[in-house]
Residue frames as qw, qx, qy, qz and C-alpha x, y, z in Angstrom:
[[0.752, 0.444, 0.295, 0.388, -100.66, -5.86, -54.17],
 [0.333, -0.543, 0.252, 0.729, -97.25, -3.55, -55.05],
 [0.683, 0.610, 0.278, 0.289, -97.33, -2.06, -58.37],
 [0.463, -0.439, 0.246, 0.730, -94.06, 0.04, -59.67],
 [0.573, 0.721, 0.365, 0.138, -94.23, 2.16, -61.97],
 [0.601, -0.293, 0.277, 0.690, -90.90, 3.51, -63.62],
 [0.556, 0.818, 0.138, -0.044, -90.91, 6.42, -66.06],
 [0.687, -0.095, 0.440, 0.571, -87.61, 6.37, -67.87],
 [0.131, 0.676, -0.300, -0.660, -85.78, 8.59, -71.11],
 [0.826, 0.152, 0.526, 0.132, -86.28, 6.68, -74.02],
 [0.540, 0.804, -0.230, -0.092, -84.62, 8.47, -76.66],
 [0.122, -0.722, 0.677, 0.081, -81.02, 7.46, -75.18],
 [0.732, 0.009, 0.631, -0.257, -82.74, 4.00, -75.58],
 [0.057, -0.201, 0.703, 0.679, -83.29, 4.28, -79.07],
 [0.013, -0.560, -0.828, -0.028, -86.91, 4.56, -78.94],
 [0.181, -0.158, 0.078, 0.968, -87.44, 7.88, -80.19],
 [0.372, -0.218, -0.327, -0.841, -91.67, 7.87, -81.42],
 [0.132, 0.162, 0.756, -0.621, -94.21, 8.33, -78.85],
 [0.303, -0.275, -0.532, -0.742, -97.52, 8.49, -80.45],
 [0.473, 0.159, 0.597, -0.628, -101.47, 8.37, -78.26],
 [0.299, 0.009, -0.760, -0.577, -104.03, 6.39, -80.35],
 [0.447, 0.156, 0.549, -0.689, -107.74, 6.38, -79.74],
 [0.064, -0.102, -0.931, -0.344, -109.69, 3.77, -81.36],
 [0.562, -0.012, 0.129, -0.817, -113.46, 2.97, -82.34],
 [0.119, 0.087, -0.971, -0.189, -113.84, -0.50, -81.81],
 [0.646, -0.226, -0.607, -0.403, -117.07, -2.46, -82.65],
 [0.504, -0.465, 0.584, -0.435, -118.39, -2.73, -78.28],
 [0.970, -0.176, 0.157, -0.060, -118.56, -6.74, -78.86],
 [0.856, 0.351, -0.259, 0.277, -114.57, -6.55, -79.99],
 [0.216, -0.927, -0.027, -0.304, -113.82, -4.24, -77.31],
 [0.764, -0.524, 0.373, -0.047, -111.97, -6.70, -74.65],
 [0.893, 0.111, 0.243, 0.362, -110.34, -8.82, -77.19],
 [0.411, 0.717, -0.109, 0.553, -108.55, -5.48, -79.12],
 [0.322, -0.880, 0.073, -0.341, -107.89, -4.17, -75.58],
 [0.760, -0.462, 0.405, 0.213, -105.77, -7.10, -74.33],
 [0.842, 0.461, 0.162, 0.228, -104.52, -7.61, -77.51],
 [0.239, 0.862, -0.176, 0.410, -103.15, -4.17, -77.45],
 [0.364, -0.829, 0.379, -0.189, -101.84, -4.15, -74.15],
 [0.864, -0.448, 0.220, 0.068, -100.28, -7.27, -74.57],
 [0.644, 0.657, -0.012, 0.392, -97.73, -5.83, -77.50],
 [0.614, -0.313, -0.135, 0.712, -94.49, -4.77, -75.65],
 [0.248, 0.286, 0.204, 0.903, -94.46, -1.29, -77.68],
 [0.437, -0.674, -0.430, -0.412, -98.21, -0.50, -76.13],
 [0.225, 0.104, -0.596, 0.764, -96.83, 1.39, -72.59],
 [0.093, 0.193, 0.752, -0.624, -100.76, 2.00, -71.74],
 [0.363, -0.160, -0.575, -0.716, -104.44, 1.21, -72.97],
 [0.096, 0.201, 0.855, -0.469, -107.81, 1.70, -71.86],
 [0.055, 0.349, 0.566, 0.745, -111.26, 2.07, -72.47],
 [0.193, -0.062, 0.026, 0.979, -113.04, 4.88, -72.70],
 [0.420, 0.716, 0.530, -0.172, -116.50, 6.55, -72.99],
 [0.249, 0.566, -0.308, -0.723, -116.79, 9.02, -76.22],
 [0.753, 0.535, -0.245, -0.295, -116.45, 8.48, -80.04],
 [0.480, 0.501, -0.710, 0.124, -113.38, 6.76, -79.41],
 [0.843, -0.492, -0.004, -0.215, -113.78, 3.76, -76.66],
 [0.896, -0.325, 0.075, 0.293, -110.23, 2.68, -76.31],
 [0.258, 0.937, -0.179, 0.154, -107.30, 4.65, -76.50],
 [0.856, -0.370, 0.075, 0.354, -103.24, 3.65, -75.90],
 [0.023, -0.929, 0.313, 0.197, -99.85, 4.94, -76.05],
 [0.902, 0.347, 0.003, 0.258, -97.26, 3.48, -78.36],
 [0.645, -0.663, 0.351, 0.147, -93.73, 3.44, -78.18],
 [0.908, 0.267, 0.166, 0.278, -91.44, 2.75, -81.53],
 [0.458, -0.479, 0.215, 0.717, -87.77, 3.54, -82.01],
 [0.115, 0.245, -0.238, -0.933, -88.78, 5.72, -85.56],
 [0.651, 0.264, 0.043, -0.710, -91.98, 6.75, -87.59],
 [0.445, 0.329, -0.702, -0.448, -91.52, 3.22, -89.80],
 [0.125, 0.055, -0.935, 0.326, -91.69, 1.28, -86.94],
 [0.353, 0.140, 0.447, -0.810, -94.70, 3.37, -86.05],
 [0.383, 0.363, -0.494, -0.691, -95.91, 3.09, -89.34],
 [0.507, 0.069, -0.839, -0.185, -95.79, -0.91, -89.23],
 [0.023, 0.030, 0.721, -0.692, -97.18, -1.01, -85.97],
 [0.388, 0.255, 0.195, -0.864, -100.15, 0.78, -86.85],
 [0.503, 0.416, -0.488, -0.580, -100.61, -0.87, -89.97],
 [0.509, 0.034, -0.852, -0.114, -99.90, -4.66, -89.69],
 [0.319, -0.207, -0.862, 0.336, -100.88, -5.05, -85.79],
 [0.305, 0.249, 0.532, -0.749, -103.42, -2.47, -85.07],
 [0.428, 0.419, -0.401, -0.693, -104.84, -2.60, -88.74],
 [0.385, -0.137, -0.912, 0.034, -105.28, -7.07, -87.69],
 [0.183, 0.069, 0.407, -0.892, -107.79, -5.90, -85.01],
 [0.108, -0.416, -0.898, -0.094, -111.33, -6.91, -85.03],
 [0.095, -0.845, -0.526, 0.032, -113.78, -4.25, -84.78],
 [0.293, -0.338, 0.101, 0.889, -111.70, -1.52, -85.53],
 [0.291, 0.747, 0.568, -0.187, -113.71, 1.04, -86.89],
 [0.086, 0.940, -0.082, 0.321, -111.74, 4.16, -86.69],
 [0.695, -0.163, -0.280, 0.641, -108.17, 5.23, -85.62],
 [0.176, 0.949, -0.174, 0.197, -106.62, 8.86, -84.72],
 [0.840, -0.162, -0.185, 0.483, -103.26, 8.83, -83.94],
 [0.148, -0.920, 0.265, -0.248, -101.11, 12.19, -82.45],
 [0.815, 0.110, -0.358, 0.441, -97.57, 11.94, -81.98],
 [0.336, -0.869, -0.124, 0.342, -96.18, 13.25, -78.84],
 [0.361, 0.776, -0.275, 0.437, -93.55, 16.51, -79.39],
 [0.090, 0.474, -0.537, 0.692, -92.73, 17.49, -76.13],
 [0.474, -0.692, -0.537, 0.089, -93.86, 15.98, -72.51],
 [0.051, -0.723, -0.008, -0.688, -94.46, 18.69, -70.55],
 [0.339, -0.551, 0.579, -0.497, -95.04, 16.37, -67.52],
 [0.501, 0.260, -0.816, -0.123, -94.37, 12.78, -66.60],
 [0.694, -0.420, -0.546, -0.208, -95.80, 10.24, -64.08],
 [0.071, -0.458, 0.463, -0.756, -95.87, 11.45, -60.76],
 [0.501, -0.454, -0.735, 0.057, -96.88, 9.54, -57.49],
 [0.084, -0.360, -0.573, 0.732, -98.85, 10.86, -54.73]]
């Protein structure tokens, strides 16, 4: 199996908020909030985790409103969401690198 993986500018894109989001989800909603998430086009990567927070993903919206509604209408539908934190990125410092 090949797998590509492309990192890319997105501001020129018009996709300009990058945000990480680590979740506490109920462990019997775990799988179902996990695919869910990944299967949202804006969700560039989600997985789970050991800690307080068991699943955690990176989001993608072209401004904070978008984020905003994101967070709100489609993580905030979730099952077993307990807890959220969210952290928006400023600056990467370093991007995906093979080898």
């Amino acid at each position: 199996m090949l797998h590509i993986a492309v990192e890319s500018d997105h501001e020129p894109l018009g996709q300009g908020v990058e945000a990480l989001v680590w979740l506490a989800v109920a462990p019997h909603d775990l799988t179902g909030a996990g695919q869910a998430l990944a299967a949202r086009p804006e969700v560039r990567f989600a997985a789970a985790i050991t800690g307080r927070s068991n699943l955690v993903f990176s989001v993608l919206c072209r401004t904070p409103p978008d984020l905003y509604a994101f967070l709100t209408e489609q993580v905030g539908a979730l099952s077993g969401v307990q807890a959220a934190e969210t952290v928006l990125t400023l600056r990467r410092v370093k991007t995906l690198t093979v080898g």
